[in-house]
N, CA, C and O atoms as a Maestro MAE file, in Angstrom:
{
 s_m_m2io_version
 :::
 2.0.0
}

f_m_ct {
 s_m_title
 :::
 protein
 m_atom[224] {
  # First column is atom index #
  i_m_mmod_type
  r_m_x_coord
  r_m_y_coord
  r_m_z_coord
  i_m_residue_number
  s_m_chain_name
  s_m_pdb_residue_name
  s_m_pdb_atom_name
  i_m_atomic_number
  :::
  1 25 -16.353 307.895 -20.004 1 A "UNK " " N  " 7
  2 3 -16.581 308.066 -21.419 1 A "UNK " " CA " 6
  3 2 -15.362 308.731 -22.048 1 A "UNK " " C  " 6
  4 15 -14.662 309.528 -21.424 1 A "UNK " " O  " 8
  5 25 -15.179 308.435 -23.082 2 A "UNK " " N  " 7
  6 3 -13.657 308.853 -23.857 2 A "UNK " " CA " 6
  7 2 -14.135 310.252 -24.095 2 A "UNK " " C  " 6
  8 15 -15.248 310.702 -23.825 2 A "UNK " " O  " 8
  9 25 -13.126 310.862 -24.638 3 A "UNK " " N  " 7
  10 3 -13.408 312.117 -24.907 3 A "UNK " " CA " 6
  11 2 -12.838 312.254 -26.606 3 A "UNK " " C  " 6
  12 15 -11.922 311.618 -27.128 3 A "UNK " " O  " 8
  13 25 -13.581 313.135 -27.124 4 A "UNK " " N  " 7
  14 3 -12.657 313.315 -28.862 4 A "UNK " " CA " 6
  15 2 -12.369 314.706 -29.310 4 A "UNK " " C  " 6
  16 15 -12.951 315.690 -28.851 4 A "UNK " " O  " 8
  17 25 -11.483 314.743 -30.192 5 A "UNK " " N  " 7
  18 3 -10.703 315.686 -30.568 5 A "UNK " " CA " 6
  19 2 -10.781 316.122 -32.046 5 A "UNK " " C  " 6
  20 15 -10.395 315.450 -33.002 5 A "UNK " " O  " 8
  21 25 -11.482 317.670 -32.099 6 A "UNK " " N  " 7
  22 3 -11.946 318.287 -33.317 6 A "UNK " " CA " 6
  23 2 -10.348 318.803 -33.226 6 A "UNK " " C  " 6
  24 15 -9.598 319.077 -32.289 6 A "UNK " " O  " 8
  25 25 -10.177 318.788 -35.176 7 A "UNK " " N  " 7
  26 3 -8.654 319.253 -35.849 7 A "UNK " " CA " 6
  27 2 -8.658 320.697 -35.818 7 A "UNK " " C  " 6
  28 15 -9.734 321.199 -35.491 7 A "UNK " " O  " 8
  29 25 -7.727 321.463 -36.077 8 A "UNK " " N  " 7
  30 3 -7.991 322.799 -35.953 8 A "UNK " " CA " 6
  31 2 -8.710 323.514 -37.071 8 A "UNK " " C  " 6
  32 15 -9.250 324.607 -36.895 8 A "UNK " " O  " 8
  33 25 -8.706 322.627 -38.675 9 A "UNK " " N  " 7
  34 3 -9.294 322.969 -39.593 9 A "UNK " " CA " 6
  35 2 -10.757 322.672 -39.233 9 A "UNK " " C  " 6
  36 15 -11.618 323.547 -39.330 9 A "UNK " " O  " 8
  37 25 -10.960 321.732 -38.918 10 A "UNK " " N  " 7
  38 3 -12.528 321.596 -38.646 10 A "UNK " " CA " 6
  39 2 -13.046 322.471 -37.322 10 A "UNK " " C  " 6
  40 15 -14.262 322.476 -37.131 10 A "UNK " " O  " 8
  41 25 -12.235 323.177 -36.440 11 A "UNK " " N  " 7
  42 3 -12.778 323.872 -35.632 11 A "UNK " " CA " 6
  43 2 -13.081 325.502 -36.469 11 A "UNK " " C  " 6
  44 15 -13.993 326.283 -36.196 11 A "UNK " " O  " 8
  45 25 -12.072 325.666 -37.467 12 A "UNK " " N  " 7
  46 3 -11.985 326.509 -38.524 12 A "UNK " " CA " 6
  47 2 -13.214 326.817 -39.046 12 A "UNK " " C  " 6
  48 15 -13.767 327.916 -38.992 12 A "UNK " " O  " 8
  49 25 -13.726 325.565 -39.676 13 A "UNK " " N  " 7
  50 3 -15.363 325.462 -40.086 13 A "UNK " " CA " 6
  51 2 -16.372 325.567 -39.440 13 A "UNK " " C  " 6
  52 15 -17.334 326.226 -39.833 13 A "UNK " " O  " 8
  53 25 -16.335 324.888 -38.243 14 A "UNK " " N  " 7
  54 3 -17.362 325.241 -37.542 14 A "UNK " " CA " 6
  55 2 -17.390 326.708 -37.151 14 A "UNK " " C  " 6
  56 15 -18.455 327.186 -37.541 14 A "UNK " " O  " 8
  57 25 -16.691 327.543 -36.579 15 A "UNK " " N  " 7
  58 3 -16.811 329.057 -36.448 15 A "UNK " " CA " 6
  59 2 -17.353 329.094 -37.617 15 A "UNK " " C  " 6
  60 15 -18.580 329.194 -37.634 15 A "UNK " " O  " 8
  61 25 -16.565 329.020 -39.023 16 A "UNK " " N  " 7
  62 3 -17.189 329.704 -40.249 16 A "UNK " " CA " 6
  63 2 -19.066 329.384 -40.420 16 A "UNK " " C  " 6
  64 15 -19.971 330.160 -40.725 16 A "UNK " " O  " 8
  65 25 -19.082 328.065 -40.107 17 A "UNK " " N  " 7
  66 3 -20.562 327.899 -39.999 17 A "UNK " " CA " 6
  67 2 -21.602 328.486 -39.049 17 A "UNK " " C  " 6
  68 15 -22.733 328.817 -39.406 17 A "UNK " " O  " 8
  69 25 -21.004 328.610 -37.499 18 A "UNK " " N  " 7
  70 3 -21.540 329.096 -36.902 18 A "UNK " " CA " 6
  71 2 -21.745 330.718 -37.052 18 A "UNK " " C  " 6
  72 15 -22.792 331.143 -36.564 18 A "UNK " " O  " 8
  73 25 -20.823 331.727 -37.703 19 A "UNK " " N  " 7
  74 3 -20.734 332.620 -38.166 19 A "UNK " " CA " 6
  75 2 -22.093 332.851 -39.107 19 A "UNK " " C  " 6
  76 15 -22.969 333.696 -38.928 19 A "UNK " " O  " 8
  77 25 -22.011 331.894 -40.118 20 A "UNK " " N  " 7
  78 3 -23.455 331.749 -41.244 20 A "UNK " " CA " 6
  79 2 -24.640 332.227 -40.216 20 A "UNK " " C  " 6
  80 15 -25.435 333.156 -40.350 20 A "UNK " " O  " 8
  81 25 -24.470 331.129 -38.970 21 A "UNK " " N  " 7
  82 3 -25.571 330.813 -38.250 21 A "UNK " " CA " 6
  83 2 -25.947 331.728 -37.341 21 A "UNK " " C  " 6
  84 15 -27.112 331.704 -36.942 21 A "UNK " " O  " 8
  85 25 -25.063 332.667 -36.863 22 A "UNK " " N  " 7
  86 3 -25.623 334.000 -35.934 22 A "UNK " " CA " 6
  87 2 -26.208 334.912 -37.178 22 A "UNK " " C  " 6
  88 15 -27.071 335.758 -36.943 22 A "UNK " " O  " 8
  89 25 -25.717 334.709 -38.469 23 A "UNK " " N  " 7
  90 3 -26.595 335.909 -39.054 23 A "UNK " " CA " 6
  91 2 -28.026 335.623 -39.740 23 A "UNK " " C  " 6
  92 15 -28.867 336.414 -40.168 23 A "UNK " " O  " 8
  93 25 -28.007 334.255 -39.697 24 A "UNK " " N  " 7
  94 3 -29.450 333.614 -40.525 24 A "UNK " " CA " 6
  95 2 -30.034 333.525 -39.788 24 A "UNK " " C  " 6
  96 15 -30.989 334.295 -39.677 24 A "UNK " " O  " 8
  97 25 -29.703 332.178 -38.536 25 A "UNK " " N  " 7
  98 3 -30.800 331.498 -37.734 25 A "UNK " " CA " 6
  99 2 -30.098 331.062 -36.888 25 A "UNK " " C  " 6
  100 15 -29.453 330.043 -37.134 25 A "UNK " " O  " 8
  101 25 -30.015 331.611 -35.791 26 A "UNK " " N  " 7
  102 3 -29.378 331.537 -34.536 26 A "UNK " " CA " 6
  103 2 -29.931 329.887 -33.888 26 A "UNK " " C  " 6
  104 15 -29.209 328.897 -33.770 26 A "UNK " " O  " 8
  105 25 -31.020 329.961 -33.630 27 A "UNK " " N  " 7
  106 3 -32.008 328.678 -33.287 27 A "UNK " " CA " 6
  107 2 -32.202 327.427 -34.113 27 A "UNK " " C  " 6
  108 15 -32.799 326.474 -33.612 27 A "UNK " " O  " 8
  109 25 -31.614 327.356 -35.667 28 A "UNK " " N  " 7
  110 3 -30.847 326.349 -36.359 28 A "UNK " " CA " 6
  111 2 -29.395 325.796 -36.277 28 A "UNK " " C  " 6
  112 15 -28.921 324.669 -36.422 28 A "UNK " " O  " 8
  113 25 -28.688 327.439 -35.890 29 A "UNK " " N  " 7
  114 3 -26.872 326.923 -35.535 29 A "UNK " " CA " 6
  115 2 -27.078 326.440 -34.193 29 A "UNK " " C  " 6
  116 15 -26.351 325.477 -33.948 29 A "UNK " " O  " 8
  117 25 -27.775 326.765 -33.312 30 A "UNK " " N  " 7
  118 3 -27.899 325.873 -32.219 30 A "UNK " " CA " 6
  119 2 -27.924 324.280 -32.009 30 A "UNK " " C  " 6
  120 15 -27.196 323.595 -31.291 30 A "UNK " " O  " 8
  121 25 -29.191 323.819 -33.020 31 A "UNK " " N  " 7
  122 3 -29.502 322.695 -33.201 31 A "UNK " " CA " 6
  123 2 -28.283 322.086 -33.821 31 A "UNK " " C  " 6
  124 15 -27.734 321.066 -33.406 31 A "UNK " " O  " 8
  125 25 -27.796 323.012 -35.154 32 A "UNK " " N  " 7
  126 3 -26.717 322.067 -35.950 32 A "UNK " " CA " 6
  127 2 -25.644 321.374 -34.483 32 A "UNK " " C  " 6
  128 15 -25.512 320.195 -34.154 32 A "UNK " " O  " 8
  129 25 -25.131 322.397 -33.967 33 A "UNK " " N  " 7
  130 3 -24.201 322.468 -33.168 33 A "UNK " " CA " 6
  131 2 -24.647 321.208 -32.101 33 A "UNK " " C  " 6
  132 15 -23.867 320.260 -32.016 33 A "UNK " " O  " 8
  133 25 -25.831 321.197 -31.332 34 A "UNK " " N  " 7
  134 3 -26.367 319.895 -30.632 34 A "UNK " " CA " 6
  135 2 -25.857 319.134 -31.177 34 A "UNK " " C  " 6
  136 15 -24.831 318.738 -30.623 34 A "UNK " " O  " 8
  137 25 -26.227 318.442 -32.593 35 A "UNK " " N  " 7
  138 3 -26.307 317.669 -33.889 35 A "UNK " " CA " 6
  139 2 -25.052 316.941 -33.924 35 A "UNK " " C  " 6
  140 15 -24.870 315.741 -34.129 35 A "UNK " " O  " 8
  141 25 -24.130 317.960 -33.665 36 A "UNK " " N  " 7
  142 3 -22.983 317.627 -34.120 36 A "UNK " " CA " 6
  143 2 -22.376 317.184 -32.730 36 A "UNK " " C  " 6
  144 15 -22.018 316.011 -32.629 36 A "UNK " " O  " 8
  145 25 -22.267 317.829 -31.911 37 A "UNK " " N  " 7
  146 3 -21.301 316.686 -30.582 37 A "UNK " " CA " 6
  147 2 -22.441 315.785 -30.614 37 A "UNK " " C  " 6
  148 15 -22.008 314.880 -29.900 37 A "UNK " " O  " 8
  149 25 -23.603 315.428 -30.962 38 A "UNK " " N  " 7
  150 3 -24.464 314.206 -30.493 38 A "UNK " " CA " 6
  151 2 -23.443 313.392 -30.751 38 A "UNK " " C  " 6
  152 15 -22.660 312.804 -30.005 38 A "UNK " " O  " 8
  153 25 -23.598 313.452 -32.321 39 A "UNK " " N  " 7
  154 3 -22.665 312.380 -33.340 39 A "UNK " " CA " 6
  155 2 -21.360 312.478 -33.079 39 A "UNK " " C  " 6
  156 15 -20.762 311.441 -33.367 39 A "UNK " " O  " 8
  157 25 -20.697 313.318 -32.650 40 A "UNK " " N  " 7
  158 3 -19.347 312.883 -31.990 40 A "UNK " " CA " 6
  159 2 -19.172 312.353 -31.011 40 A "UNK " " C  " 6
  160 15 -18.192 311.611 -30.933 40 A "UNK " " O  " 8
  161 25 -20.130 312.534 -29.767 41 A "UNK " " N  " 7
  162 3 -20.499 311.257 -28.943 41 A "UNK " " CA " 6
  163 2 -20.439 309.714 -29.224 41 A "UNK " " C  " 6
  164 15 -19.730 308.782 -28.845 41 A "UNK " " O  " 8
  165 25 -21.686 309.904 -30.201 42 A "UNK " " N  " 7
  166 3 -21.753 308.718 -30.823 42 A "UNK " " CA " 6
  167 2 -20.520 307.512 -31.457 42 A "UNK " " C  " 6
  168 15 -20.335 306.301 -31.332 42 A "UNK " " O  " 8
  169 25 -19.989 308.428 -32.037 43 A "UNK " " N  " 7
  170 3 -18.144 308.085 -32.823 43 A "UNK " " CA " 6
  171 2 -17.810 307.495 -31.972 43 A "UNK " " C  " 6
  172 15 -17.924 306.270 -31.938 43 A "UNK " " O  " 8
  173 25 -17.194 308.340 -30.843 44 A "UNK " " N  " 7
  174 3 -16.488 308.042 -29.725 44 A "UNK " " CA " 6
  175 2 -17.266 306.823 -28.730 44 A "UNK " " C  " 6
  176 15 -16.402 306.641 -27.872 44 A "UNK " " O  " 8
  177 25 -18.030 306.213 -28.504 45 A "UNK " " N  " 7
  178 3 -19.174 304.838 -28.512 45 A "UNK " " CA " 6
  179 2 -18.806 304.073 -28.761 45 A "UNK " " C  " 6
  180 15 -18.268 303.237 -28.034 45 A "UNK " " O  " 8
  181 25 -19.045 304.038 -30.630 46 A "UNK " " N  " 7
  182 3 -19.311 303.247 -31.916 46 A "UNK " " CA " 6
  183 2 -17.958 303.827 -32.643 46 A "UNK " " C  " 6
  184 15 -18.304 304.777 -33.345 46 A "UNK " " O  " 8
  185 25 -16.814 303.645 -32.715 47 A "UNK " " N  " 7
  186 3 -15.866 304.025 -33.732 47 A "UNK " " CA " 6
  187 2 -16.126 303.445 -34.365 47 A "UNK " " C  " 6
  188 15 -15.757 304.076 -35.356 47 A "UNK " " O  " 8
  189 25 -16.788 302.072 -34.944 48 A "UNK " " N  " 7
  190 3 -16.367 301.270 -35.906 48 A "UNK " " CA " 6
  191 2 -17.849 301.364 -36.997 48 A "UNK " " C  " 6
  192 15 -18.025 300.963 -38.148 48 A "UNK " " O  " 8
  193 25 -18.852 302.162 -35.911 49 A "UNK " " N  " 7
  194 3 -20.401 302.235 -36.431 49 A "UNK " " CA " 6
  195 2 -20.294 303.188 -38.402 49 A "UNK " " C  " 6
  196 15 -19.446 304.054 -38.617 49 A "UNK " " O  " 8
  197 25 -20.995 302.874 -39.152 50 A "UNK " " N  " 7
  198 3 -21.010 303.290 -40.602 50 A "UNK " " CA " 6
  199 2 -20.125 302.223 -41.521 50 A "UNK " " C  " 6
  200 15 -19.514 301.185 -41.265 50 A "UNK " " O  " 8
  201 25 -20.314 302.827 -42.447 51 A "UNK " " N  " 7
  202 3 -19.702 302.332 -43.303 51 A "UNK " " CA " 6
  203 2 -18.341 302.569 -43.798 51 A "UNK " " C  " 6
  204 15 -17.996 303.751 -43.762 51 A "UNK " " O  " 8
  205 25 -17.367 301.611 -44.314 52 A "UNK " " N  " 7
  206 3 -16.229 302.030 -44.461 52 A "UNK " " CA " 6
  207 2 -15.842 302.236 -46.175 52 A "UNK " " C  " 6
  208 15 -16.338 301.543 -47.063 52 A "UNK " " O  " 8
  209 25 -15.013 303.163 -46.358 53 A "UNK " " N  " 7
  210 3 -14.738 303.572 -47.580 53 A "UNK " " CA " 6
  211 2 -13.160 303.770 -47.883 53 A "UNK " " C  " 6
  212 15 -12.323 304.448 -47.288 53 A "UNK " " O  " 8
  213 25 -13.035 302.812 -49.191 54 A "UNK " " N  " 7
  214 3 -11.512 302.805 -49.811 54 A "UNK " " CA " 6
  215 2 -11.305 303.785 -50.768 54 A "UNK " " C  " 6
  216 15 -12.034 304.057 -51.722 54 A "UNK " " O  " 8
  217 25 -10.058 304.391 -50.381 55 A "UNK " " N  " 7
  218 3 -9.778 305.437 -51.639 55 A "UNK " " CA " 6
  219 2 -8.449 304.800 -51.928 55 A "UNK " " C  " 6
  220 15 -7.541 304.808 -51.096 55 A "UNK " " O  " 8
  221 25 -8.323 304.144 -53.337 56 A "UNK " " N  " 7
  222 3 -6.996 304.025 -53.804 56 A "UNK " " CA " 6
  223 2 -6.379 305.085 -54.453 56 A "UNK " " C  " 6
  224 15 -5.222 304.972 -54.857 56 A "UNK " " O  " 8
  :::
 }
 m_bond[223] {
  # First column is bond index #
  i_m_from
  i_m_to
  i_m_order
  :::
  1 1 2 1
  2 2 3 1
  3 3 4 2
  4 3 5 1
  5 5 6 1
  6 6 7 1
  7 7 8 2
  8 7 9 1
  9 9 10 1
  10 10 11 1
  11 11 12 2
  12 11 13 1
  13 13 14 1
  14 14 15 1
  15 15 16 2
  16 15 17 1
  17 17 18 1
  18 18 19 1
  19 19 20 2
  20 19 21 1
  21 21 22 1
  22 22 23 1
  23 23 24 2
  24 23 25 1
  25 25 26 1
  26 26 27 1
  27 27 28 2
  28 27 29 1
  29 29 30 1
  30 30 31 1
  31 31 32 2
  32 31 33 1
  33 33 34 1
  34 34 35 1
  35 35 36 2
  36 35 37 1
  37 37 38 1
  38 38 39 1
  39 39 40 2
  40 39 41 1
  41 41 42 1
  42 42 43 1
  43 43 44 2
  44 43 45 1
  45 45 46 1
  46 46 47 1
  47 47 48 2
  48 47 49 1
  49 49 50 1
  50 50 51 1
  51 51 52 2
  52 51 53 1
  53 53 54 1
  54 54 55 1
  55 55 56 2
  56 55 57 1
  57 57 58 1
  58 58 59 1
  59 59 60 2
  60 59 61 1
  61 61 62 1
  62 62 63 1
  63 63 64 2
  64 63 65 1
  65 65 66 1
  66 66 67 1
  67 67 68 2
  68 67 69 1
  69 69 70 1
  70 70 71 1
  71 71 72 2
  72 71 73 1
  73 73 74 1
  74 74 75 1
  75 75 76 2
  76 75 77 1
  77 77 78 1
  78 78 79 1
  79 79 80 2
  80 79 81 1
  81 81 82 1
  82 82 83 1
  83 83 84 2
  84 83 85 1
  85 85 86 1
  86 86 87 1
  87 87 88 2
  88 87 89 1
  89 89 90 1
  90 90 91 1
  91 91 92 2
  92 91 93 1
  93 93 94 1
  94 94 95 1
  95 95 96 2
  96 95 97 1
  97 97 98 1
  98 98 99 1
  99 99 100 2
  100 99 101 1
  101 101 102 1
  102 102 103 1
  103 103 104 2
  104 103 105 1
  105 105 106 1
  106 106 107 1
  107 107 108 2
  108 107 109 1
  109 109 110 1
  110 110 111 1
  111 111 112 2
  112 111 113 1
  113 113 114 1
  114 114 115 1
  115 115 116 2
  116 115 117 1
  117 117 118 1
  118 118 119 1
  119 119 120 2
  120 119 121 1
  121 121 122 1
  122 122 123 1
  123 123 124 2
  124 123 125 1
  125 125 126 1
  126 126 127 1
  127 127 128 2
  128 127 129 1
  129 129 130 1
  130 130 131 1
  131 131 132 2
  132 131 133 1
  133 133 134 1
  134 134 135 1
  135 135 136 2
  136 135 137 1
  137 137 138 1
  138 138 139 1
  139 139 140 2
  140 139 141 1
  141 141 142 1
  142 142 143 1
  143 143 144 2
  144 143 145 1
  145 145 146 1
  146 146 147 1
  147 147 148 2
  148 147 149 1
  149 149 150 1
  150 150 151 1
  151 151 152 2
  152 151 153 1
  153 153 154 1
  154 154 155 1
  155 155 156 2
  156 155 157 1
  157 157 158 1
  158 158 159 1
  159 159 160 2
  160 159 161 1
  161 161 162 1
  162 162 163 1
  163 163 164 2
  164 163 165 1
  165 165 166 1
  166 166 167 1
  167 167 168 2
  168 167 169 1
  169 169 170 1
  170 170 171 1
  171 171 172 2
  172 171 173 1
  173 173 174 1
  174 174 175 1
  175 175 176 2
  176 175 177 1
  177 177 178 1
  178 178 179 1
  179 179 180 2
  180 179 181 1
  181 181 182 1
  182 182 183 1
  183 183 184 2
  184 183 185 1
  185 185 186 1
  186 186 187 1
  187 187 188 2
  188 187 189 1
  189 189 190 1
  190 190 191 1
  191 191 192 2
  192 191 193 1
  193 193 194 1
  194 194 195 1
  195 195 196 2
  196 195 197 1
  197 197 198 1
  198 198 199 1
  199 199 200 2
  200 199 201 1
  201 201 202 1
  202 202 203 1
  203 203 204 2
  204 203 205 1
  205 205 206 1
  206 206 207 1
  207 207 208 2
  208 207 209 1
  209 209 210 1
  210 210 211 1
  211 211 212 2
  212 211 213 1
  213 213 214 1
  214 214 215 1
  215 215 216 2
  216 215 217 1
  217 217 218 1
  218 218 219 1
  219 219 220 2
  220 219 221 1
  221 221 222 1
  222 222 223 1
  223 223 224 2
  :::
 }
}
């Protein structure tokens, strides 16, 4: 299975989110966090899976 690669800004965010998430709901930043390599799994699968969008 391929492997994928979070940017350093988006690893940026996720701390910042997970940060949110140790002080609210530890047992929601968990899930988000599941949530989220699911779907980066998924990417890495399906690159081509969603929809595509033009920005001129």
């Amino acid at each position: 299975m391929s492997q994928y690669i979070i940017s350093d800004e988006a690893i940026e965010d996720l701390n910042d989110i997970s940060d949110y998430f140790w002080q609210t709901n530890v047992e929601a930043g968990e899930q988000f966090l599941k949530a989220f390599d699911a779907r980066c799994k998924q990417l890495v699968s399906f690159p081509n899976m969603g929809r595509s969008y033009y920005f001129f």
